[in-house]
C-alpha positions as CSV (number, residue, x, y, z in Angstrom):
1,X,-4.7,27.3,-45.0
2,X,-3.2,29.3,-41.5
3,X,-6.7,29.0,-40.3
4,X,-7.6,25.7,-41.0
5,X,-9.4,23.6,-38.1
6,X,-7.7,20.1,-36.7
7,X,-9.3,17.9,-34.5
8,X,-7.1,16.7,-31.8
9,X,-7.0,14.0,-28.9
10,X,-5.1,13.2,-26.1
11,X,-2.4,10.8,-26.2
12,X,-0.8,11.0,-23.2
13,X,0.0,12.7,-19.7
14,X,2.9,12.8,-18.5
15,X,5.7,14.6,-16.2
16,X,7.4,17.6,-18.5
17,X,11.2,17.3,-19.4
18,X,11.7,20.9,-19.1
19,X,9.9,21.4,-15.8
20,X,10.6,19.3,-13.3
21,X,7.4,20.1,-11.1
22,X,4.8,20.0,-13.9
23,X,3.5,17.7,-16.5
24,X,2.7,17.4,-20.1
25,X,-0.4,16.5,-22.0
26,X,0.2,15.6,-25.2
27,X,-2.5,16.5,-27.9
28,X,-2.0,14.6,-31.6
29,X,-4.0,14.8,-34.4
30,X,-6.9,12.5,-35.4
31,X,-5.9,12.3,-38.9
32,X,-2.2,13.0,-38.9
33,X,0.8,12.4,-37.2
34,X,1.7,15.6,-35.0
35,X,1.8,16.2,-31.9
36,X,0.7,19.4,-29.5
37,X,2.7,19.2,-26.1
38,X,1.4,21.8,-23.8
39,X,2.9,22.3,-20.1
40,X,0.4,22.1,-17.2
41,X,0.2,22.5,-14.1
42,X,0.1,19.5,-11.0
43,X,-3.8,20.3,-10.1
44,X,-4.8,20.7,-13.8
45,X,-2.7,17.1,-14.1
46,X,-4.8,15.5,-11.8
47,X,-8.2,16.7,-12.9
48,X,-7.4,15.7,-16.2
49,X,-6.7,12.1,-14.9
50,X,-9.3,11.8,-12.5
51,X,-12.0,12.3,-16.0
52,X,-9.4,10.0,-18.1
53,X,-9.9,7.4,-15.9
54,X,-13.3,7.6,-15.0
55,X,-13.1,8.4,-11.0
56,X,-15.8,9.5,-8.7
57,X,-13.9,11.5,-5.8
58,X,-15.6,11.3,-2.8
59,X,-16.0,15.3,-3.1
60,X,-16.4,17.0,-6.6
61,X,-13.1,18.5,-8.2
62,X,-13.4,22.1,-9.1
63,X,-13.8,21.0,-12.7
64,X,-16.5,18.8,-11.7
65,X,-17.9,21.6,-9.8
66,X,-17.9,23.7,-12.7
67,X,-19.5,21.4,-15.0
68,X,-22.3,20.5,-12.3
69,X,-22.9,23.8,-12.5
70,X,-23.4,24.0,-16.3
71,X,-25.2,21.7,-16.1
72,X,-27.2,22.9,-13.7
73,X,-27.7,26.1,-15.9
74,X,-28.5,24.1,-18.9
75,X,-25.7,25.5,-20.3
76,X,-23.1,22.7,-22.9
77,X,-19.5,22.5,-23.5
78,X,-20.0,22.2,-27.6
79,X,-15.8,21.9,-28.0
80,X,-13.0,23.6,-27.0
81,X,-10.6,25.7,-29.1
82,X,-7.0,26.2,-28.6
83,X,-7.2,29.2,-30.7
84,X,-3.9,31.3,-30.2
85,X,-0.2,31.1,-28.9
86,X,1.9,34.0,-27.7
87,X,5.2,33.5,-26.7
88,X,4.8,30.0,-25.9
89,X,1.5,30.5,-23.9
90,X,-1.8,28.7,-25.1
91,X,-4.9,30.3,-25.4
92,X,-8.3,28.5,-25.3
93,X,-12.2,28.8,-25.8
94,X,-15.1,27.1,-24.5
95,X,-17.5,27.0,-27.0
96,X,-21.0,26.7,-24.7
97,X,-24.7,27.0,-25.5
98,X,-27.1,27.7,-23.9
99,X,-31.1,28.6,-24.9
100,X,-30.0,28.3,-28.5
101,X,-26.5,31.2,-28.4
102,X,-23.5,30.7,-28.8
103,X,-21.6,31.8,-25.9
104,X,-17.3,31.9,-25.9
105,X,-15.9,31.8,-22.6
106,X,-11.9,32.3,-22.5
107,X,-10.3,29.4,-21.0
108,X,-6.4,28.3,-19.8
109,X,-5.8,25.7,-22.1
110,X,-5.3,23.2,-19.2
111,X,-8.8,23.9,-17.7
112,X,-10.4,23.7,-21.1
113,X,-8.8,20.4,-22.1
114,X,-10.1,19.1,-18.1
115,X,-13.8,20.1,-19.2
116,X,-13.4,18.6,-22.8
117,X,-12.6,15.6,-21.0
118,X,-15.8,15.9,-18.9
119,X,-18.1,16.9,-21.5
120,X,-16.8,14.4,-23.9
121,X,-16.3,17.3,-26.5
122,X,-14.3,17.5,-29.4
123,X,-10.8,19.8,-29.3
124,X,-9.7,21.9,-31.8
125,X,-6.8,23.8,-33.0
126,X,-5.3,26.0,-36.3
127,X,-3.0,25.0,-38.5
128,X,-1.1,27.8,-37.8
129,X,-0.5,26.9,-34.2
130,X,0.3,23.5,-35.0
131,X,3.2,24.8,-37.9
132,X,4.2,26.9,-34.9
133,X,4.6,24.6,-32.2
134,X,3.6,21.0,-33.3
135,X,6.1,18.1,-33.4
136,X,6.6,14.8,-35.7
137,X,7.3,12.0,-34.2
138,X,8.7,8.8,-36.8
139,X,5.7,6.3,-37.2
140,X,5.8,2.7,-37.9
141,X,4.8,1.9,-41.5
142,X,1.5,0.3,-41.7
143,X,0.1,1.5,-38.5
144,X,-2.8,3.6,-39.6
145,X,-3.2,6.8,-37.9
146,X,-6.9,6.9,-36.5
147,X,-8.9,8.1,-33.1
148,X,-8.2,4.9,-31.7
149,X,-5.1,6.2,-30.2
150,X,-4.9,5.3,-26.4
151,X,-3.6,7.6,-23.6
152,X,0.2,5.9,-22.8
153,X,0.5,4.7,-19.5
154,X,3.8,5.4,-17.6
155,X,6.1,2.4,-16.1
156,X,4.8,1.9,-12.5
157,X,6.7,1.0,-9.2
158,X,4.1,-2.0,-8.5
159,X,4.9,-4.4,-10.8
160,X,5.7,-7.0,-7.5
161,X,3.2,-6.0,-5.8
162,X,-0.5,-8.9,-5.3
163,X,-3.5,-8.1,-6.6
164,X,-4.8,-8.2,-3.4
165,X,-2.2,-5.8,-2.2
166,X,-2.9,-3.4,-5.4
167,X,-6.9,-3.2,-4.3
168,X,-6.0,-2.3,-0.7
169,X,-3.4,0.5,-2.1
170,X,-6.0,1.2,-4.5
171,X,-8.5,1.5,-1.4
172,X,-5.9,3.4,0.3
173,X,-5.4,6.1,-2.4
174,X,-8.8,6.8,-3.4
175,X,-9.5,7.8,0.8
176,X,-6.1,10.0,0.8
177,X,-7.5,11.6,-2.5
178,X,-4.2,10.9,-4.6
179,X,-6.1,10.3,-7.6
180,X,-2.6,10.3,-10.1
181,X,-1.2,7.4,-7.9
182,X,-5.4,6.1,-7.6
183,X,-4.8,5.9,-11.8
184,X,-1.6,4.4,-12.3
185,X,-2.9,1.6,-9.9
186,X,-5.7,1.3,-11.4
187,X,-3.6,0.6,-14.9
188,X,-1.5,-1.8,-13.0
189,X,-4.5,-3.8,-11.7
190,X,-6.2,-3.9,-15.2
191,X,-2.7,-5.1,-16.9
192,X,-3.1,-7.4,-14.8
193,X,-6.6,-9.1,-15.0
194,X,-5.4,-8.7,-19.6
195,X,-2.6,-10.6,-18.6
196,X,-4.7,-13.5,-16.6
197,X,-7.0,-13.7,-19.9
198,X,-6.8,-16.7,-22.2
């Protein structure tokens, strides 16, 4: 079935191999074991991060603008759809309500995954797009494949650094508003305080 419908997650952001100044969020299956790379840009990067992580910027993100203005509205983010590809180009929904309609609102699929992210939504895709343009990767036997998946965390640069000095970077980062460096700290300090556990 082409037009099937697969629930998918994030599993991880990431710098992209073919383009040297943008990134890749990776989308996988929640029952299954392929994988959606899709190509975005710096900015959409970043506001996907900030939501990941959980970050309050000191000012509101234009993703967070948009959904305080939804909001505002009354209008909800019900899930998103990645509903075509054309010549390696994504194409997305939003899928909002609002006073009982249904209301599609066309999307780039890096915007769309930003507001999933900060509507807590389900995302969506076709079969057809992931025959198209989905990837296998080899999976340990035994290692059931559930939504328990978490995000993978790239190797940092502050493995010597204190825990003190990581808080004051952290401090640091979060005034400059570098909220990709603010996340990766963040992940540092937390390994961490896992490690210090009994």
């Amino acid at each position: 079935m082409k037009n099937k419908r697969i629930e998918l997650e994030i599993i991880a952001l990431s710098h992209s191999v073919t383009a040297s100044q943008n990134y890749a969020v990776v989308l996988g299956e929640k029952i299954g074991v392929r994988r959606l790379p899709i190509v975005i840009g710096n900015f959409e990067a970043q506001a996907i991060a900030v939501a990941l992580e959980n970050m309050s910027p000191n000012r509101p993100l234009t993703h967070d603008l948009f959904k305080n203005t939804l909001d505002s509205f009354d209008i909800d983010l019900q899930e998103v759809i990645i509903n075509q590809l054309e010549e390696g180009i994504f194409y997305s929904l939003l899928i909002c309500t609002c006073n009982g309609k249904t209301i599609e609102v066309d999307a780039r699929t890096s915007d769309a995954i930003a507001m999933a992210v900060r509507f807590n939504c389900p995302i969506f895709t076709y079969e057809q797009i992931m025959d198209e343009a989905g990837i296998i990767l080899e999976v340990q036997e035994n290692i059931p494949q559930s939504s328990t998946k978490k995000p993978i965390k790239p190797k940092t640069g502050y493995a010597d650094y204190s825990i003190e000095r990581l808080e004051a970077e952290l401090k640091n980062v979060l005034e400059e508003e570098d909220y990709k460096k603010a996340a990766i700290i963040r992940d540092e300090i937390k390994k961490r305080n896992e490690e210090e556990k009994p």
